[in-house]
N, C-alpha and C positions, 0 to 999 in steps of 0.2 A: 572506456571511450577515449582516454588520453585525450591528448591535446582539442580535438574536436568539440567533447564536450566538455571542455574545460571552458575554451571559447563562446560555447550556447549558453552555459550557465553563467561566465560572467556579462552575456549582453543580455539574457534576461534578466538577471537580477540588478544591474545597469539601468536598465526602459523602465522596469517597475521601481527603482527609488526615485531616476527623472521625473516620473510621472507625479509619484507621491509630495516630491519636490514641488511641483509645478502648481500641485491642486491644494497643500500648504500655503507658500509664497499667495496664490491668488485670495484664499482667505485671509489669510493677516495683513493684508496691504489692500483688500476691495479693489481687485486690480480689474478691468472690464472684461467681459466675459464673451470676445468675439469669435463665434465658432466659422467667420470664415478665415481669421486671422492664423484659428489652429490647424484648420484642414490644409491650409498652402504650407503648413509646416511638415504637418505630416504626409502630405504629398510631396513634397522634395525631400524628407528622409527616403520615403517608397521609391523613389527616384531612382536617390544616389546608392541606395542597395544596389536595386536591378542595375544601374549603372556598372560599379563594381563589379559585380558579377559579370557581364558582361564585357569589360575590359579586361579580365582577368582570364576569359576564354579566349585572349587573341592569343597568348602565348606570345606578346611582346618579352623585351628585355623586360626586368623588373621598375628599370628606375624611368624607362620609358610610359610603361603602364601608369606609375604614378603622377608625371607629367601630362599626361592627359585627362587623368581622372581631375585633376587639378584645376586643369583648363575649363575641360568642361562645367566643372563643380562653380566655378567663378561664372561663367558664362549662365549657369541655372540660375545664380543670385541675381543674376540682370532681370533674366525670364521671368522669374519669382518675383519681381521686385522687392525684394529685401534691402536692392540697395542698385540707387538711383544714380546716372549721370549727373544731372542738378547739386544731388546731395555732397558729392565726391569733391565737385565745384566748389563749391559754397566752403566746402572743408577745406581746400587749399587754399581756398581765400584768405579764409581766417588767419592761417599758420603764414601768411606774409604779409597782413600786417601787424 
């Protein structure tokens, strides 16, 4: 399978230690157990797959596809709120004074 499933096998075997990771960490730290907090996660990994993939079917330049994926990808965080205008604020506030 070369390179292909070389690729498969290390993003499966990748998602399943993240996960094992994740449901560790949550036990030994009684961290809260918000399932809508995980489904917006795992809805913008489902995202930025299909994303990818679909940038990569424009047949742009390479470093062009990547700058967009980029953008976009930043632009999802907004969507997603992961990460807020206010918050960005508040962070540059900080760092002056």
């Amino acid at each position: 399978y070369s390179a292909t499933g070389a690729a498969i096998t290390a993003f499966v075997t990748e998602t399943c230690l993240a996960v094992a990771f994740i449901i560790t960490c949550a036990k030994m730290f009684g961290l809260p157990k918000d399932i809508r907090w995980m489904l917006s996660h795992a809805g913008f990994l489902l995202f930025t797959i299909l994303l990818a993939y679909g940038i990569t079917s424009l047949h742009f330049l390479w470093l062009l596809q990547f700058a967009l994926f980029g953008v976009i990808c930043v632009v999802l965080m907004f969507a997603f709120r992961f990460v807020s205008v206010a918050n960005i604020k508040q962070l540059l506030n900080r760092q002056k004074a």
